[in-house]
One Martini backbone bead per residue (centre of mass of N, CA, C, O) as a GRO file, in nm:
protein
  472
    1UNK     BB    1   0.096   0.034   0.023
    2UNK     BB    2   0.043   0.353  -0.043
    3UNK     BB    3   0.127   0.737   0.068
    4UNK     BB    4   0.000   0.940  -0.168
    5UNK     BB    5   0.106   1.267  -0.201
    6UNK     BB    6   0.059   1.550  -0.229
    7UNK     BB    7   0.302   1.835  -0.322
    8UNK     BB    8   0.595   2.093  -0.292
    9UNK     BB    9   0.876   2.051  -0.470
   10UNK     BB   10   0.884   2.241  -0.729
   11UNK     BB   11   0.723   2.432  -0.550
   12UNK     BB   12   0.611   2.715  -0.418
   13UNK     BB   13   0.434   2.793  -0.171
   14UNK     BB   14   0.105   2.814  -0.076
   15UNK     BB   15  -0.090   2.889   0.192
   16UNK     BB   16  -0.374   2.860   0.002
   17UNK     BB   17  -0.348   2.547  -0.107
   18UNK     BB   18  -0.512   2.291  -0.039
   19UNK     BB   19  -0.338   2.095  -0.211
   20UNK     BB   20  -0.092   2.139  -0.032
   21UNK     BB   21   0.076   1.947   0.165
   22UNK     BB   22   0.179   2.101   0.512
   23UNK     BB   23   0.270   2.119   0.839
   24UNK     BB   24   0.158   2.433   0.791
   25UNK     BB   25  -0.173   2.314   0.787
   26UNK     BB   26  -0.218   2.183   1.023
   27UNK     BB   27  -0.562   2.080   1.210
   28UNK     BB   28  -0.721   2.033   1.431
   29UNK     BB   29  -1.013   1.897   1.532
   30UNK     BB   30  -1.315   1.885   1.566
   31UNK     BB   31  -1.546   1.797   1.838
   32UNK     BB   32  -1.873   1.769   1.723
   33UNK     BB   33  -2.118   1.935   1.620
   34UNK     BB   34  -2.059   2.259   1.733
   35UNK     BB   35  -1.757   2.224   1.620
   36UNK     BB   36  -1.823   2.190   1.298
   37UNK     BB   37  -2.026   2.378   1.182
   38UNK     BB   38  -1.799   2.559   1.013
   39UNK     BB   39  -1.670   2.290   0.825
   40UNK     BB   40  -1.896   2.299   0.677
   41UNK     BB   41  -1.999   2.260   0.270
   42UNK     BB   42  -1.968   2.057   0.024
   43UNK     BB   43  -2.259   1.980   0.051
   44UNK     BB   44  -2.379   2.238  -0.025
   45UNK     BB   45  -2.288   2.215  -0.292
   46UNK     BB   46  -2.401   1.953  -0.385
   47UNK     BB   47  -2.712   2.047  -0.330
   48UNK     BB   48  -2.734   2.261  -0.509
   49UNK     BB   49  -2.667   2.004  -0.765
   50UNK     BB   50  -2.944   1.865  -0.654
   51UNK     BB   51  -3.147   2.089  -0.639
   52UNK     BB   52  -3.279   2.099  -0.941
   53UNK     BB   53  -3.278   1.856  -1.204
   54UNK     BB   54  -3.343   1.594  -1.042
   55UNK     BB   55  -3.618   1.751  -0.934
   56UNK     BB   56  -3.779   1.941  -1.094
   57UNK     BB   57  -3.769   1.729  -1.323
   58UNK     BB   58  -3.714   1.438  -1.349
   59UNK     BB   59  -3.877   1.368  -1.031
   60UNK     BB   60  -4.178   1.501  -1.173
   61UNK     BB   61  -4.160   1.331  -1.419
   62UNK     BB   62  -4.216   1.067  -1.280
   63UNK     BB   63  -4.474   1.134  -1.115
   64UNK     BB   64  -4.631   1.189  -1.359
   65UNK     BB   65  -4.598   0.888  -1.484
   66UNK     BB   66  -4.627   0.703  -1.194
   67UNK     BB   67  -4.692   0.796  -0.953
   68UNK     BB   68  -4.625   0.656  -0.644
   69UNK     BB   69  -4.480   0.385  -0.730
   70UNK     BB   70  -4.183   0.484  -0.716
   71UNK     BB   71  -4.105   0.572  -0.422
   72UNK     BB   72  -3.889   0.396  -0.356
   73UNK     BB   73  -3.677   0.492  -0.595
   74UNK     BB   74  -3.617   0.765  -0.459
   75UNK     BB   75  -3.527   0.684  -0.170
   76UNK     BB   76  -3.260   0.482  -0.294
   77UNK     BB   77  -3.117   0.668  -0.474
   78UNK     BB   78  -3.046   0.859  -0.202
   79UNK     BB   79  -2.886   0.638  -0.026
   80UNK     BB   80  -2.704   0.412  -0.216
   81UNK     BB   81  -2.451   0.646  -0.253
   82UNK     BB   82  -2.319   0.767   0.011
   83UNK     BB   83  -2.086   0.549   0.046
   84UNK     BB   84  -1.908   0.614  -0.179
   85UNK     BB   85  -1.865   0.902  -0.130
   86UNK     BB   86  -1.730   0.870   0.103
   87UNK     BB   87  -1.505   0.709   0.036
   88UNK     BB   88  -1.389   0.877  -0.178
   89UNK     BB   89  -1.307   1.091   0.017
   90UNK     BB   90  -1.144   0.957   0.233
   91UNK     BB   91  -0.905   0.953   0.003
   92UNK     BB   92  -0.883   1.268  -0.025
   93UNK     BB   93  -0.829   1.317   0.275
   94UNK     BB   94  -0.522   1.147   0.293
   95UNK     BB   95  -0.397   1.274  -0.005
   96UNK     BB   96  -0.547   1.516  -0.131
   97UNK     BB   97  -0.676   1.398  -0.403
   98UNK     BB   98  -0.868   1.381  -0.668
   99UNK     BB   99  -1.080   1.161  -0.849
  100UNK     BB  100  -0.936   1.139  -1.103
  101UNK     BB  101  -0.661   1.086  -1.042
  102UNK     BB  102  -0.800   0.796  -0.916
  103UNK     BB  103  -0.884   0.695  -1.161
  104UNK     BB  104  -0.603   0.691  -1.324
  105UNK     BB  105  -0.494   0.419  -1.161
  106UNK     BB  106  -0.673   0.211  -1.298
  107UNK     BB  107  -0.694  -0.042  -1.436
  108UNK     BB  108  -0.654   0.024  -1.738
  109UNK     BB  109  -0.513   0.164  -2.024
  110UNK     BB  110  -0.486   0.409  -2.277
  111UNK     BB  111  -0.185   0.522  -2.221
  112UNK     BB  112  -0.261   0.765  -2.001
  113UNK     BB  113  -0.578   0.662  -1.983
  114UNK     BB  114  -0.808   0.563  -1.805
  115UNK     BB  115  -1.116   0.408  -1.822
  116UNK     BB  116  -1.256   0.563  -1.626
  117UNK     BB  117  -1.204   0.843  -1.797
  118UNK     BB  118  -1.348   0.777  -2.058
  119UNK     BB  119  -1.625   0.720  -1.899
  120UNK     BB  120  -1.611   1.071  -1.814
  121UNK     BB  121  -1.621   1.191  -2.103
  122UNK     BB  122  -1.892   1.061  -2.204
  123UNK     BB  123  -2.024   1.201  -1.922
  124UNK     BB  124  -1.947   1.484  -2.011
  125UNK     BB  125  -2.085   1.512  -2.290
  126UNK     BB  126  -2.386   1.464  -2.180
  127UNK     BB  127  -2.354   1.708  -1.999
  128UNK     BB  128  -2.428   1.907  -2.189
  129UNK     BB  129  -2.733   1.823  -2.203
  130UNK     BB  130  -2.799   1.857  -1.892
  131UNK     BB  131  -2.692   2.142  -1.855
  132UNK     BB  132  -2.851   2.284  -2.103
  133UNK     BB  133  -3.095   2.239  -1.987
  134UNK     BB  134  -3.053   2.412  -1.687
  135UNK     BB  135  -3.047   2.679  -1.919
  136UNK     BB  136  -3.305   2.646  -2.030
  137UNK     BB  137  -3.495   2.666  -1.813
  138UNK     BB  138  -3.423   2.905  -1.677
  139UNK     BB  139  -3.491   3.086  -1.955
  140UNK     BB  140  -3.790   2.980  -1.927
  141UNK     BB  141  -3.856   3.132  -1.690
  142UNK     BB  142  -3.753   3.420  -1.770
  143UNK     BB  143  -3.917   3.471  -1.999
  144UNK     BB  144  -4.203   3.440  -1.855
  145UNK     BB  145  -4.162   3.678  -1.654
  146UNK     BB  146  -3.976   3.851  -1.935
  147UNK     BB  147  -4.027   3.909  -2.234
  148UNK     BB  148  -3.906   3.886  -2.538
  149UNK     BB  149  -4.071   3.978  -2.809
  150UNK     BB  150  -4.366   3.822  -2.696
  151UNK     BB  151  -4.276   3.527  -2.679
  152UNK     BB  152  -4.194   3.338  -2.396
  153UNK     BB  153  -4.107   3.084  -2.637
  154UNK     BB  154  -3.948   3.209  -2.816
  155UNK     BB  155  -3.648   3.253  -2.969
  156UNK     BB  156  -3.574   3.533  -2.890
  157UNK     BB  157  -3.639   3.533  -2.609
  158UNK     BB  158  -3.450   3.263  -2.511
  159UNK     BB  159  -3.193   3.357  -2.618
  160UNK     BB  160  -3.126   3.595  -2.484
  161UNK     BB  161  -3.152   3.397  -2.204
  162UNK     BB  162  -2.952   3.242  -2.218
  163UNK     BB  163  -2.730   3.397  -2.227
  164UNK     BB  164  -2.743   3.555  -1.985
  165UNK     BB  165  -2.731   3.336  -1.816
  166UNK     BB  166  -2.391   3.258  -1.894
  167UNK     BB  167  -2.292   3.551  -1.828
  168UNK     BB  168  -2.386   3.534  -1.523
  169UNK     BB  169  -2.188   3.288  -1.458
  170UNK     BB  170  -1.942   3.380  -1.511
  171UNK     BB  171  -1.952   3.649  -1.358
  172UNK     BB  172  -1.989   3.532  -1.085
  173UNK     BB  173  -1.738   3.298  -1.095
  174UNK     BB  174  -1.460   3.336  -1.188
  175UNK     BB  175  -1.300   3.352  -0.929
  176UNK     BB  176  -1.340   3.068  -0.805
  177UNK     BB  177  -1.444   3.108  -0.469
  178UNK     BB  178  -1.531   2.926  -0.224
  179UNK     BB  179  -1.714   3.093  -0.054
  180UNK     BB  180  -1.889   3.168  -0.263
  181UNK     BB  181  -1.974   2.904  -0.350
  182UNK     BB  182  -2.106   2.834  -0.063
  183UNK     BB  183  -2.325   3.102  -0.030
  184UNK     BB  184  -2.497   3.026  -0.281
  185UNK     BB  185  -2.569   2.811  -0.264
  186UNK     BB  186  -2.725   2.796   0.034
  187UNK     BB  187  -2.913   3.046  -0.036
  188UNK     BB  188  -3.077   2.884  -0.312
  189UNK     BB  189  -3.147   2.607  -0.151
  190UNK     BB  190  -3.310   2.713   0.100
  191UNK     BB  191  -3.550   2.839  -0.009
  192UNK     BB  192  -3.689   2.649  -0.221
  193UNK     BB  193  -3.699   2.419  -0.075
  194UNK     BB  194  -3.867   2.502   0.226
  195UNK     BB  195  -4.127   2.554   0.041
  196UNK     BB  196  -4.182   2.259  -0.119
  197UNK     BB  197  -4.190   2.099   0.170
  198UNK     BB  198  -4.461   2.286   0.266
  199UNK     BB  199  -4.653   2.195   0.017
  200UNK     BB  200  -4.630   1.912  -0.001
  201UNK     BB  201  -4.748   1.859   0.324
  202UNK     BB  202  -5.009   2.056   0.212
  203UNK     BB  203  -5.164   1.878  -0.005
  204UNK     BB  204  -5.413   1.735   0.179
  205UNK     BB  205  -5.561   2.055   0.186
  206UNK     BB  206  -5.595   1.961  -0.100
  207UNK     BB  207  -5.726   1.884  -0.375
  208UNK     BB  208  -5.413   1.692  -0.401
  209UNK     BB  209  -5.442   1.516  -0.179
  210UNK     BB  210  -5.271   1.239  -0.011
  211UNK     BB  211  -5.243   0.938   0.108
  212UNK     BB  212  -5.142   0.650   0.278
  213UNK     BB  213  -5.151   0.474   0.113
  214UNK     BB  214  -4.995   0.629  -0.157
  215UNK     BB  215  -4.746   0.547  -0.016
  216UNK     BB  216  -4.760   0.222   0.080
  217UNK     BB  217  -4.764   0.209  -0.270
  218UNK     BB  218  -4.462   0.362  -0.309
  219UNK     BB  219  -4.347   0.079  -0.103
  220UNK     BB  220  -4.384  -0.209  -0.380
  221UNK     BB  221  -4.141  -0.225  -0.569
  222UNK     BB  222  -4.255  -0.119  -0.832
  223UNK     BB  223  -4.285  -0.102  -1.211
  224UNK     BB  224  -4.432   0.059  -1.436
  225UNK     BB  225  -4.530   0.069  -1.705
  226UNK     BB  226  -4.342   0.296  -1.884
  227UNK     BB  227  -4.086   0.409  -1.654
  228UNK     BB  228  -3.797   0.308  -1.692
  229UNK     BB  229  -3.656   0.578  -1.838
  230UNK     BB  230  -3.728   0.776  -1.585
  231UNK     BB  231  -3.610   0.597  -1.377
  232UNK     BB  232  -3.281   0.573  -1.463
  233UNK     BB  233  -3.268   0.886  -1.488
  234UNK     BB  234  -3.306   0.941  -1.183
  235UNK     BB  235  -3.094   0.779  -1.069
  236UNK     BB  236  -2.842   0.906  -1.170
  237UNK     BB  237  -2.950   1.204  -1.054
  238UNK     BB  238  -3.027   1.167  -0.794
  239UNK     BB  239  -2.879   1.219  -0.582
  240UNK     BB  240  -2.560   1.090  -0.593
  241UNK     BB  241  -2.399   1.140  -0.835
  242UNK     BB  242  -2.111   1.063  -1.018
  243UNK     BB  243  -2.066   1.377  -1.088
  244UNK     BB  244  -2.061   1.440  -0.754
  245UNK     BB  245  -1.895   1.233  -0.604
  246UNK     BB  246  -1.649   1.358  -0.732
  247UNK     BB  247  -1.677   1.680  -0.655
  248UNK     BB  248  -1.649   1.634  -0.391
  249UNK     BB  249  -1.349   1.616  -0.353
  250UNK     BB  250  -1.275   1.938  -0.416
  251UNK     BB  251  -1.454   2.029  -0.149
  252UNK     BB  252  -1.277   1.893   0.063
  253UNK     BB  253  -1.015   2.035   0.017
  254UNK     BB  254  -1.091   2.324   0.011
  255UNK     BB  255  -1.186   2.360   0.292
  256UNK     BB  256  -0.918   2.191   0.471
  257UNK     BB  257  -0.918   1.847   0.515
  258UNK     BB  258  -0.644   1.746   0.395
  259UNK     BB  259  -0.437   1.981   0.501
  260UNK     BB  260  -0.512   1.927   0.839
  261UNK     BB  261  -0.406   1.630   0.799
  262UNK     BB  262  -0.156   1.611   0.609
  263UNK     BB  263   0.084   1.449   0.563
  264UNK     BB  264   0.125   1.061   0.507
  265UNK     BB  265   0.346   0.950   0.791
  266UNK     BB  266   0.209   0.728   0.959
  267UNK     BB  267   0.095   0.808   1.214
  268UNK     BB  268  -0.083   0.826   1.465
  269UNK     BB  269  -0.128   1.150   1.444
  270UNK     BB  270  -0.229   1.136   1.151
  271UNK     BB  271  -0.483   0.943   1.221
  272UNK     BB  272  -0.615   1.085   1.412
  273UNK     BB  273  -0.665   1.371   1.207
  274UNK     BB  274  -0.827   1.176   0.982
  275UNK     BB  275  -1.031   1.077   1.155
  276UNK     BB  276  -1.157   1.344   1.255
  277UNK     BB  277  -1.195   1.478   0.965
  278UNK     BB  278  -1.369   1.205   0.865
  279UNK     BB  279  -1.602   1.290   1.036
  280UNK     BB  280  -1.707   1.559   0.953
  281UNK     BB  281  -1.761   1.497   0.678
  282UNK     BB  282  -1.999   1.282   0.794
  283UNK     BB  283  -2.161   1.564   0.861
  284UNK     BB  284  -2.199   1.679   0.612
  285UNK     BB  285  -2.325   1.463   0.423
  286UNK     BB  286  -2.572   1.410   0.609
  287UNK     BB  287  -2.699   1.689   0.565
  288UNK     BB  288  -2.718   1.672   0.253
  289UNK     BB  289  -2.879   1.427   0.287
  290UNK     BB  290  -3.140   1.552   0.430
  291UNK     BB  291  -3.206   1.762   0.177
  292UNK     BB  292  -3.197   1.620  -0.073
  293UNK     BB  293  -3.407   1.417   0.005
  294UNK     BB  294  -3.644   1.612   0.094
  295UNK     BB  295  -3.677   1.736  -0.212
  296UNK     BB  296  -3.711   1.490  -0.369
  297UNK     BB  297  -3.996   1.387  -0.243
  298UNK     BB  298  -4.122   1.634  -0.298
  299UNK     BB  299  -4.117   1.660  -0.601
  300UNK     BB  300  -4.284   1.384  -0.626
  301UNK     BB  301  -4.526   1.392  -0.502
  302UNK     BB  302  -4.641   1.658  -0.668
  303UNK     BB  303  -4.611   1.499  -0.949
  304UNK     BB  304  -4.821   1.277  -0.837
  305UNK     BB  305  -5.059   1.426  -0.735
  306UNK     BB  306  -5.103   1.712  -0.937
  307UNK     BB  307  -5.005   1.606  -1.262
  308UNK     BB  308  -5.135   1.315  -1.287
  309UNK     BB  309  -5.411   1.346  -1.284
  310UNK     BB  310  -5.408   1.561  -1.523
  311UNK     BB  311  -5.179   1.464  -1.757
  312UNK     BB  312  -4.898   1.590  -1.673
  313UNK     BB  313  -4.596   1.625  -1.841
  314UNK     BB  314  -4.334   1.726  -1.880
  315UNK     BB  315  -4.238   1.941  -2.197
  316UNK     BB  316  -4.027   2.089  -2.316
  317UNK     BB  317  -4.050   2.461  -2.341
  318UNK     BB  318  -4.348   2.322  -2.150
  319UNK     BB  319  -4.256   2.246  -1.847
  320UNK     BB  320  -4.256   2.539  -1.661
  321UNK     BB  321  -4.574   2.518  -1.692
  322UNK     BB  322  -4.624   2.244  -1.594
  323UNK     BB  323  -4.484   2.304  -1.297
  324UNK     BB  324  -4.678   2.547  -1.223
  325UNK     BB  325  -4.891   2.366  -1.117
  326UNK     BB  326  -4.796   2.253  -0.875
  327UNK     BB  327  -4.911   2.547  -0.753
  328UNK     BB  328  -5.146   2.672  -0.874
  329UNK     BB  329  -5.346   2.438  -0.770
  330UNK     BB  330  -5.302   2.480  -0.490
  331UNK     BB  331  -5.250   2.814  -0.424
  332UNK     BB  332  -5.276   2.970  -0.692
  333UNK     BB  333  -5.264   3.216  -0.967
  334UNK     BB  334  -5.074   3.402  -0.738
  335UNK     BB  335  -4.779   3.166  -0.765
  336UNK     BB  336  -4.646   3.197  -1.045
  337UNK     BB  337  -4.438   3.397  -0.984
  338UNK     BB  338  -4.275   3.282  -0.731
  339UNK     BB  339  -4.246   2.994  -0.912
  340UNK     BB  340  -4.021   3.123  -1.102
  341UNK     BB  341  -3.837   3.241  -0.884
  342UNK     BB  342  -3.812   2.923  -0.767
  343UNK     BB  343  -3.680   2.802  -1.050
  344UNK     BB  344  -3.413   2.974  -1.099
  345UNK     BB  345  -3.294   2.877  -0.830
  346UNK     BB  346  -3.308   2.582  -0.846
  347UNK     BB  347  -3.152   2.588  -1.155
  348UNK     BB  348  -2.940   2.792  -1.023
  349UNK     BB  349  -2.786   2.595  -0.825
  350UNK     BB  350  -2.698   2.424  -1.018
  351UNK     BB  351  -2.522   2.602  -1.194
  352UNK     BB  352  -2.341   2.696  -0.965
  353UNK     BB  353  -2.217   2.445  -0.886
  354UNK     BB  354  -2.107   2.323  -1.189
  355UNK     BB  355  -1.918   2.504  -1.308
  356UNK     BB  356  -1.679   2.478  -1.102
  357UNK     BB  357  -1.691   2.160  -1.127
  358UNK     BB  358  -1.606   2.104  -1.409
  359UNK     BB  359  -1.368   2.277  -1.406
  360UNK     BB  360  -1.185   2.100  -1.255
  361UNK     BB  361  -1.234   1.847  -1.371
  362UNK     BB  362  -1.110   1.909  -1.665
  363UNK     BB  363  -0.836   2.007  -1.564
  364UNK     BB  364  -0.777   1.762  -1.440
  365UNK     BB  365  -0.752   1.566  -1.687
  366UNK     BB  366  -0.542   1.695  -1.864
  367UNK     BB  367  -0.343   1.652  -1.620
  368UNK     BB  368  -0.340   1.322  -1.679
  369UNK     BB  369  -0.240   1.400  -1.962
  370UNK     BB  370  -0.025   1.630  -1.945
  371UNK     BB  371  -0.115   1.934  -1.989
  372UNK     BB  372  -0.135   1.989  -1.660
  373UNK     BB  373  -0.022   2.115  -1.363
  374UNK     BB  374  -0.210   2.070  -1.066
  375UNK     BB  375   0.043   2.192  -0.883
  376UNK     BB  376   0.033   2.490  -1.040
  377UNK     BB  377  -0.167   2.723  -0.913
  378UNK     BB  378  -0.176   2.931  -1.175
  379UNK     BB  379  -0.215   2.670  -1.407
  380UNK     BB  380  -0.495   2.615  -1.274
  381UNK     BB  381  -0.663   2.859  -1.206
  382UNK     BB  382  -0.660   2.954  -1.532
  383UNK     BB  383  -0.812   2.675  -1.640
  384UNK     BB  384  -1.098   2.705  -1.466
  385UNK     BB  385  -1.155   2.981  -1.606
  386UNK     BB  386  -1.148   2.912  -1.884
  387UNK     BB  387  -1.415   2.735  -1.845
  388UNK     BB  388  -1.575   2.944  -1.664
  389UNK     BB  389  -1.644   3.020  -2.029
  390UNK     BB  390  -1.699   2.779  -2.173
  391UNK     BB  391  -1.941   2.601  -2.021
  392UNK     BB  392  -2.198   2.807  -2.057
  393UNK     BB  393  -2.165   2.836  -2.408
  394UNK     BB  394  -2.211   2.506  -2.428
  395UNK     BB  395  -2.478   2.485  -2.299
  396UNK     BB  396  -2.636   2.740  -2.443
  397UNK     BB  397  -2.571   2.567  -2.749
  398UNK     BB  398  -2.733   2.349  -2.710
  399UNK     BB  399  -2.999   2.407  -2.639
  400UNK     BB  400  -3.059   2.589  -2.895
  401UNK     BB  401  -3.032   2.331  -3.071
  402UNK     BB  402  -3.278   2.125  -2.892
  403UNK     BB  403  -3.508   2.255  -2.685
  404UNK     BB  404  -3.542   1.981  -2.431
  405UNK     BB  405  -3.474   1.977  -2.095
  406UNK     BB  406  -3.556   1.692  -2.034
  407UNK     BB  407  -3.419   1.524  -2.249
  408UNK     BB  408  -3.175   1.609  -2.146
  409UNK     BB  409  -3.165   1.529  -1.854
  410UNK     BB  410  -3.201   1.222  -1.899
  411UNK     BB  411  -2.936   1.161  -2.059
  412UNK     BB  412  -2.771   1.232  -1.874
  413UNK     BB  413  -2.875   1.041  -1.608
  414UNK     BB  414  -2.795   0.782  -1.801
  415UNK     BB  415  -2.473   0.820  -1.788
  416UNK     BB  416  -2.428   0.839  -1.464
  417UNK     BB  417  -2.500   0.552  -1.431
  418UNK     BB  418  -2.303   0.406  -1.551
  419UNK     BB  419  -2.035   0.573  -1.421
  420UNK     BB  420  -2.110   0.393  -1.152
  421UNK     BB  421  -1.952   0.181  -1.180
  422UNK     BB  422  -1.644   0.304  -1.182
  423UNK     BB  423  -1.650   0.413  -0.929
  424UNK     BB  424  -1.656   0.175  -0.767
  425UNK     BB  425  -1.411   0.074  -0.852
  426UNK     BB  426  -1.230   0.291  -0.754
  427UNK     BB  427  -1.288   0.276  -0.468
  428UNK     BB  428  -1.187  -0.012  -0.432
  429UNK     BB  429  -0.889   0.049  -0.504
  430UNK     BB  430  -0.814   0.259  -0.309
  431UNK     BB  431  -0.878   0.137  -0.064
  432UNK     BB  432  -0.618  -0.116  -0.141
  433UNK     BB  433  -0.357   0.088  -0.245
  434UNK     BB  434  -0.403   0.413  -0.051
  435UNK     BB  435  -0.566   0.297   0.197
  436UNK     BB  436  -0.553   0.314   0.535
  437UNK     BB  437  -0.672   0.091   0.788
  438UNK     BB  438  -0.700   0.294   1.002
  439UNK     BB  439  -0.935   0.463   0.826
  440UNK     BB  440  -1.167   0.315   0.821
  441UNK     BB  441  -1.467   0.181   0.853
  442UNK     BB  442  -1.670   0.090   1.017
  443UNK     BB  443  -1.862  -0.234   0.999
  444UNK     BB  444  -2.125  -0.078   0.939
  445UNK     BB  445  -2.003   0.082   0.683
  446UNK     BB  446  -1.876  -0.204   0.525
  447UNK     BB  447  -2.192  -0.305   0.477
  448UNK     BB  448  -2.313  -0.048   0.344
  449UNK     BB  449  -2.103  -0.043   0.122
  450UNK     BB  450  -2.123  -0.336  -0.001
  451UNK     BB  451  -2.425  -0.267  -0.094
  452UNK     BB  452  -2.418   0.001  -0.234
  453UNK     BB  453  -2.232  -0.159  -0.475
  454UNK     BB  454  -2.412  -0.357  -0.592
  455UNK     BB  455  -2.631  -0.189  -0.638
  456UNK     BB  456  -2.504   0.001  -0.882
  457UNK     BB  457  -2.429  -0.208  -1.025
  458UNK     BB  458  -2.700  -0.375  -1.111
  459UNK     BB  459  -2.797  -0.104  -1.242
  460UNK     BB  460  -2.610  -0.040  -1.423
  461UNK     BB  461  -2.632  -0.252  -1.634
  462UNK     BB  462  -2.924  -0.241  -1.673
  463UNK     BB  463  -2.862   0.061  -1.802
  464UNK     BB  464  -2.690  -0.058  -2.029
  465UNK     BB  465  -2.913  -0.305  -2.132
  466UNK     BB  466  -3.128  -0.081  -2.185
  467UNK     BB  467  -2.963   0.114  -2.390
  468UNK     BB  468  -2.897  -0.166  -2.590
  469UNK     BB  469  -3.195  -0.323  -2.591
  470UNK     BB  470  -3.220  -0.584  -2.440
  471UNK     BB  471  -3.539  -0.503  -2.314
  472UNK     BB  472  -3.696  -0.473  -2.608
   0.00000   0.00000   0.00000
C-alpha cells in the first residue's frame, strides 16, 4: 500500500492552496456537532447540484408519469450512493488528491488515460446535454417572466435569456473563491427548498391531497409498465450522482480538511487527525443527505399528487408551464409569479455548483493526460477560469439547438448511472492500495458500503443492456 500525497517539491508553497499539503497546514480536528458545524460547506454545494435538475425536472417528471408507485426508487436512489461517495472522499481527505487523479490509477489504461476516465469523457460529453437542460430551464423561467419579443417561448425571447443566464454564470463564478461558491449554494438551496417541502407537506389540505395508502403502495417496489426510462434516468440523476460524488472531492480538499490533516506520515498522529477530519466530512455527507432526501421526496410526491391526476407531464420548451400547476393548482394562480422566481433559484442552484465543479473536472482531465500541472497553482487556477468561461457559452449553445430540456436531462441522467459502475471499481481499487486500514470506516459503514456497491453494479448494467436495447 502506498501513501501517495499532493507535494510542492517542484513548487513554492502557497499558503492557501488547499491542494498542497504541508506540515504547516496541519489543524486539530474538532469533537462533536457543535464544534464542527463551521467546517461543513462540500456538502451544501453538492446540495446546490442536487436539488436542482433531477428535483425539479426528472424526479416531478417521474412521479407525473408513474404516480406514487415509484416511491421506493426515489428513496433508494438518494440513499444507495452516500457510501460510496464517502469512501471516495475518504481516500482524497488522506492522499489530498482529487477523483479524476484516483480514477486514473485504476487498470488499464490506454497510453496515459485510464478506462475509467474514458468513461468520465463519455459521461462529460452527455452532460453538455444535462447541464444544457439546466440552462434551458432557467432561460425559459426568466422568459416567461419578462419576455422579450412578445412570445415567451419564442426563439428571440429564449436565445437572448439563454446568452444571459450563461453570461451571468461567468460573470459571478469566474472569481472561483470557494467561499462564494458556497455562500451562494447554501442561499439558492435553502429559499425553493424549504417553500417546496412546506407545500408538498400541505397538499392533503388541498385539492390534490394524498393518502397515507398513496405513500404505502409507493413503497411496494414495483415498477409501472413504461416508466422504465424516467426511472433510470431520476436514479443516474437524483442524490448523488457519479458526476456529484465525483467532484465532492474537490471540495473537500478547498475547504481544508486534507491540508488540515496533513501530509501521509504514517504516523499514529496523522492517524488520530485523518480520522477527526472524516469524522467531520461524514457530518457534511449526512446534512447534505438530509436535504437533498426531503427536496427530492418533495417534488416527487408533488409531480404524483398534482400532475398526474391531471395527465401533465413536463416536456419540451412548455416543462416551466406545466411544472407551474404544481403550485398554481394548489395555492392559486397568484403564486406563479414565484413558482417562476423560485424556478430560477432551483435551476440557478444547479448551475451555481455545476460551473465551478466541472471546470475542476476538465482542468483535473487535462492534468492525467499530461497538458496541465496540477500542482502549479497559478497554471491550474488560470485553466479552470478558462472553463469558467467556455461551459456556460458551450451548455447554452447546446439549449439552443436541441430545445428540449427534459429530454436533455433525462439523456444527462442516464449516462452518469451507466460511469457509477466506474466510480464504484475505483473507490474499491484506492481502498485497497492508498487507502490507509486504520482509517476504514467501522464494520457497519463497510457492511453498508459493501451494500451500496452491489446496488449501483446491478442498476448500472441494468441501465447499461437497457440503452442498448437488451430489454426491448
Amino acid at each position: 500500500m502506498s501513501s501517495t500525497t499532493a507535494t510542492t517539491e517542484t513548487y513554492p508553497v502557497i499558503d492557501d492552496d488547499p491542494y498542497h499539503l504541508t506540515p504547516e497546514g496541519i489543524m486539530e480536528p474538532p469533537v462533536g456537532w457543535a464544534h464542527s458545524l463551521k467546517h461543513l460547506g462540500p456538502g451544501l454545494i453538492l446540495s446546490a447540484s442536487i436539488v436542482g435538475s433531477g428535483e425539479l425536472i426528472a424526479t416531478t417528471t417521474l412521479g407525473a408519469q408513474a404516480g406514487f408507485a415509484l416511491l421506493w426508487m426515489v428513496i433508494f436512489s438518494t440513499l444507495v450512493k452516500v457510501a460510496v461517495q464517502v469512501e471516495l472522499a475518504r481516500w482524497t481527505i488522506s492522499t489530498g488528491q482529487p477523483a479524476l487523479t484516483g480514477y486514473n490509477k485504476v487498470p488499464p489504461k490506454i497510453g496515459r488515460v485510464g478506462w475509467i476516465n474514458l468513461l468520465w469523457v463519455l459521461m462529460a460529453l452527455s452532460k453538455i446535454l444535462q447541464i444544457g437542460g439546466i440552462v434551458g430551464g432557467t432561460a425559459a423561467a426568466l422568459s416567461i417572466l419578462m419576455p422579450l419579443g412578445g412570445d415567451p417561448l419564442g426563439t428571440l425571447s429564449l436565445t437572448i435569456w439563454t446568452a444571459i443566464v450563461a453570461v451571468s454564470a461567468i460573470a459571478f463564478l469566474y472569481s472561483n473563491k470557494y467561499s462564494l461558491i458556497e455562500r451562494g449554494a447554501v442561499l439558492l438551496v435553502v429559499v425553493f427548498s424549504i417553500a417546496t417541502i412546506v407545500i408538498a407537506v400541505g397538499l392533503p389540505f388541498t385539492p390534490y391531497g394524498y393518502s397515507t395508502s398513496d405513500i404505502l403502495g409507493g413503497l411496494a417496489f414495483a415498477v409501472p409498465a413504461g416508466t422504465i426510462g424516467a426511472a433510470i434516468a431520476m436514479f443516474g440523476i437524483t442524490g448523488v450522482g457519479a458526476d456529484e460524488l465525483t467532484f465532492y472531492t474537490y471540495w473537500c480538499v478547498e475547504k481544508g480538511y486534507a491540508r488540515y490533516v496533513g501530509p501521509a506520515d504514517g504516523s499514529e498522529e496523522w492517524v488520530r487527525r485523518a480520522n477527526g477530519w472524516i469524522s467531520v466530512m461524514y457530518k457534511d455527507a449526512f446534512v447534505s443527505w438530509l436535504i437533498y432526501t426531503f427536496g427530492t421526496l418533495a417534488f416527487f410526491i408533488m409531480g404524483a399528487a398534482v400532475l398526474k391526476p391531471q395527465g401533465l407531464v413536463p416536456q419540451g420548451n412548455e416543462m416551466i408551464v406545466t411544472l407551474s400547476r404544481m403550485y398554481t393548482d394548489t395555492l392559486g394562480e397568484g403564486v406563479a409569479i414565484l413558482f417562476l422566481v423560485g424556478a430560477v433559484a432551483v435551476l440557478g442552484s444547479t448551475l451555481w455548483a455545476a460551473v465551478p465543479s466541472w471546470s475542476r473536472m476538465y482542468v483535473n482531465f487535462l492534468s492525467v493526460i499530461g497538458l496541465v500541472d496540477w500542482q502549479n497553482t497559478q497554471s491550474r487556477i488560470k485553466w479552470i477560469r478558462v472553463f469558467t468561461v467556455i461551459l456556460p457559452i458551450l451548455w447554452g449553445a447546446a439549449y439552443l439547438f436541441i430545445r428540449s430540456p427534459v429530454l436533455m436531462v433525462q439523456i444527462g441522467g442516464v449516462m452518469t448511472g451507466i460511469f457509477l459502475l466506474g466510480a464504484v471499481v475505483a473507490v474499491w481499487y484506492l481502498r485497497r492500495t492508498e487507502t490507509d486500514p486504520r482509517i476504514y470506516g467501522g464494520g457497519l459503514f463497510n457492511v453498508v458500503l459493501v451494500i451500496s456497491s452491489v446496488a449501483i453494479v446491478l442498476l448500472g448494467v441494468y441501465t447499461a443492456l437497457n440503452v442498448f436495447g437488451v430489454f426491448k
